[in-house]
Structure formats: C-alpha cells, structure tokens
N, C-alpha and C positions, 0 to 999 in steps of 0.2 A: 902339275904336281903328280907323284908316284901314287899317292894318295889317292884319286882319283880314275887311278888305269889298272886299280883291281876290287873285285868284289868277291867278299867272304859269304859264301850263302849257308845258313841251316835248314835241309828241308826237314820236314815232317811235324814243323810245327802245330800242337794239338794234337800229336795221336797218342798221347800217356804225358801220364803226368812225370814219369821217368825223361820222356824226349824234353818235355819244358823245362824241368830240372836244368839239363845238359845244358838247353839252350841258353837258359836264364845265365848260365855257371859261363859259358861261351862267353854271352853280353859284357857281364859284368867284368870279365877279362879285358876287355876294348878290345877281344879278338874277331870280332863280327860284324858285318856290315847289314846284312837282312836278313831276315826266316820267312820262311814260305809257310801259307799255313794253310793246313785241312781242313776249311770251316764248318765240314759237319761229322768230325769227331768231337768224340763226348769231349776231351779235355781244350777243344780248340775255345771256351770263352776264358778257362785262365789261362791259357796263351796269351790273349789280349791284354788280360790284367799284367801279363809279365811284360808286354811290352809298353806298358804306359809306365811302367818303371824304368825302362830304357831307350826313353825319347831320343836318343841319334839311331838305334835300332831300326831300321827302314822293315815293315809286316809288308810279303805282296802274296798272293793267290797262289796255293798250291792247287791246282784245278786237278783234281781228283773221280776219275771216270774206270778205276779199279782198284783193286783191293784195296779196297776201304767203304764207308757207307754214302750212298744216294740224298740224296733232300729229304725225301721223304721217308727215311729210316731202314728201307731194305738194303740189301747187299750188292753191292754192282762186280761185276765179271771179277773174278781174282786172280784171271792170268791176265796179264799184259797183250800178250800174243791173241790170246784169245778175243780179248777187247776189241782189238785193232782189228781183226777178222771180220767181228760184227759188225763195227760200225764201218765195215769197208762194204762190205756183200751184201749185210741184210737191207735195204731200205727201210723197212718199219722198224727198225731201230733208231733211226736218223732222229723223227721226229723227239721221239723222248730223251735222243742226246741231246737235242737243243735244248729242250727245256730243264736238261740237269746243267747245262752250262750255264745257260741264262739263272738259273737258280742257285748255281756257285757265286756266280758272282754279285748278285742280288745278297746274297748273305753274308758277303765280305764285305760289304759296303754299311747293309742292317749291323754289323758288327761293332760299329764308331769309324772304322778305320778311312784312311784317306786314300786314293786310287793311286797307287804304283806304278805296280812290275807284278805280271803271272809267269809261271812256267807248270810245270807238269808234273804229277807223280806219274813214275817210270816214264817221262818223256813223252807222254801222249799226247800231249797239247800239238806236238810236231806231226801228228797223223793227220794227213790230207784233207779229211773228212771234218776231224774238230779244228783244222786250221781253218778250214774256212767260213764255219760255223763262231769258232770263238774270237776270230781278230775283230768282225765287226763290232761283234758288243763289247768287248775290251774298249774297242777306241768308242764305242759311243759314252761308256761309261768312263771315258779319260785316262783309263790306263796307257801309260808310255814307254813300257819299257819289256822283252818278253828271253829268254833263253834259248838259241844253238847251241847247240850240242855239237861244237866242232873241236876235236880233241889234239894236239899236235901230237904229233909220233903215238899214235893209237891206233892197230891195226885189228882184221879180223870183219868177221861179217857184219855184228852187231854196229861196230863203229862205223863201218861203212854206209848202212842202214842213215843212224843217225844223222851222219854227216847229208848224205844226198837230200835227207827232207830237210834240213836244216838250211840248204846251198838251195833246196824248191820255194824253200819259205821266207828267205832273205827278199827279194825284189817285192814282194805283197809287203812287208814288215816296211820296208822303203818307203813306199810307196802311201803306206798311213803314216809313216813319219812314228813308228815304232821303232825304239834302241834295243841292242843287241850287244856284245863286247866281243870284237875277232875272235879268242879262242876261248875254250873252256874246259877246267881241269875236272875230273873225277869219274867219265864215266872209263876210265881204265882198271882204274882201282877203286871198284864202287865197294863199298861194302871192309875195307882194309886200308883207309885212309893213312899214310904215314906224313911223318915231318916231314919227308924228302916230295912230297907230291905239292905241299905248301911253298916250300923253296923250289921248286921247278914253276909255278906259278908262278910264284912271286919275279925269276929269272926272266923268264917270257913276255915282263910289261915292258922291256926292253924294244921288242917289237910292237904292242899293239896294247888294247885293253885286254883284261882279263876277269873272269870269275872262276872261280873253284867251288863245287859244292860238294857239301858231305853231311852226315846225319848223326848229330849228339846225343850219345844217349843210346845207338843200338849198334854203335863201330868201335869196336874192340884194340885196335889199330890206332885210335884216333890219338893223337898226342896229348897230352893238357893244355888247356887252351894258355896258361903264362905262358909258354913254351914258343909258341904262334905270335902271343903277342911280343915276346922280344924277338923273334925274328926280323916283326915287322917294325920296331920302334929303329933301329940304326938306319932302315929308310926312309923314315922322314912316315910311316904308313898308321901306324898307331896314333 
C-alpha cells in the first residue's frame, strides 16, 4: 500500500506550546504520521497529553544534544557545528554525551510513551560519535526504527556531509535490524517547506520508501495541513 511507503514527520515536538499547537492542528488534519519529541523542553509533557489524543499519531525521540536544554536543566552547545566538534575532538566530553543520551531516552520512555523511532535535532544522531553511543541503547531499549538523511537531487556541502554519514550508518543500522526509508525530503528546503516539496515526496514513493520532515509551528512556508491531507487522500494515503 502507498500508505505505507511514506512518512509525514513533525519535528520539534515540545519546544512551545505554539510547535504543539501546529502539531496538534497537523494530527487532527490526518496530515501526520509521527512527531519527534524534545523530552526535556518545558512543553514536551503537553506534547504527550496531545498525543494521547491522537492515538494513530506515532511520538519517537527527538534526541537532542544542541540547541536546546540537557537532563539536567543546563544549556547544551547551540551550534550544531560546534556540537559535532566537541563531541568529535574532545574526549571528556564523550563521557557526559553518553549519559545525556542514555538520559534522553530514559525519559522518553519515564514519559508513558512506547519505543519507536529516534532521529535527531539538526541530524546529530548521524555524528559518528553519538551513532555509536546512541544505536546501542536505542536497540537495547527496543527502539526500531532511526532517520537518513538521504535527499534526491540535493546538492552542496551540507547534503553531501549528510548523505556520507548517513551511507556510514546504514550497514551498523542493518546490522541491529533498525528501519530506515531510502529517501528523505526536507533537508533542501529546511526551514521554507512548500506544497510542491510534499508532492515531490509523495512522487518519489514510486521508487522506494519515503519520509519528509518539517517543523509546525515555526515554517512560515508551510501549507495548511487540509491542503496535504487532500493531496494525500486521491492516493489511497490519508
């Protein structure tokens, strides 16, 4: 079924109660398939409340190791770049990554919620360092399912970036019997999501599986989600 060979993602679930808003408004459109959520922003426990109102709503780990807050209430790196630096160079940093991953996902679980799918705020789950760190505890904790960031026709440094850790982290992802979907729409046009990036998604399940992810609530670009959901309803997707 078509149904089946794409996934609608909302990240940033719980970091305002404006993103839960959007989410919620996404859900209740039957334009959404999952949200990923910050479990240690302040709004991430009505996230949950929003999702126990939309039980086909699939919650997985927004695993969050920048810009945003730590377990234990301080501030962690705010660049991306920056992050990835650290936890590539420093070694005594290592130790405390572990324990804020093991500690993400500890608290998605304290949460109610049932073991999924993680991916990453700004794609860091795909840095070398927390892939190797985070796939174990994922699978020991039963997570099955994680994000590539592999884009068709998305060119430039950043995508390339993505793509190669994405293409390094495939055969370990295998190999624990973690899912993934061939291609994935959004990091081209992050931040300026249009209809035509949904129907280019939606196009592409012709070839393989797919997910598109984008962010409600802070993407200005973003279409109304009725709008998505009849795209999707003459395929059989809705």
């Amino acid at each position: 079924m078509l149904a089946e060979k794409i996934i609608l993602t909302a990240d940033d679930f719980g970091r305002s109660a404006e993103v839960n808003a959007a989410i919620a408004a996404w859900a209740k459109a039957g334009a959404l398939t999952q949200a990923s959520l910050m479990v240690n922003e302040t709004a991430a426990p009505a996230a949950v409340a929003i999702g126990r109102e939309f039980p086909a709503l699939r919650i997985g780990l927004h695993l969050t190791l920048c810009d945003g807050r730590a377990s234990d209430g301080s501030s962690l790196p705010r660049s991306p770049a920056g992050a990835g630096l650290k936890y590539a160079f420093w070694p005594g940093a290592r130790a405390s990554l572990s324990r804020e991953i093991e500690a993400q996902f500890a608290r998605f679980l304290e949460l109610g919620l049932p073991a999924t799918y993680w991916d990453g705020h700004t794609h860091l789950h795909l840095h070398p360092t927390v892939m190797r760190i985070a796939l174990p505890i994922a699978v020991r904790h039963r997570f099955t399912a994680t994000r590539l960031v592999r884009e068709p026709a998305s060119f430039g440094l950043l995508a390339w970036i993505f793509h190669s850790l994405s293409n390094r982290a495939a055969p370990r992802l295998k190999k624990a019997r973690v899912s993934f979907t061939d291609a994935v729409f959004g990091l081209r046009n992050t931040g300026r999501i249009e209809l035509r990036d949904f129907q280019e998604a939606i196009e592409w399940t012709q070839r393989g599986t797919v997910e598109i992810y984008f962010h409600p609530g802070a993407e200005p670009r973003l279409p109304q989600p009725h709008a998505v959901a009849a795209l999707l309803q003459p395929r059989g997707l809705a």
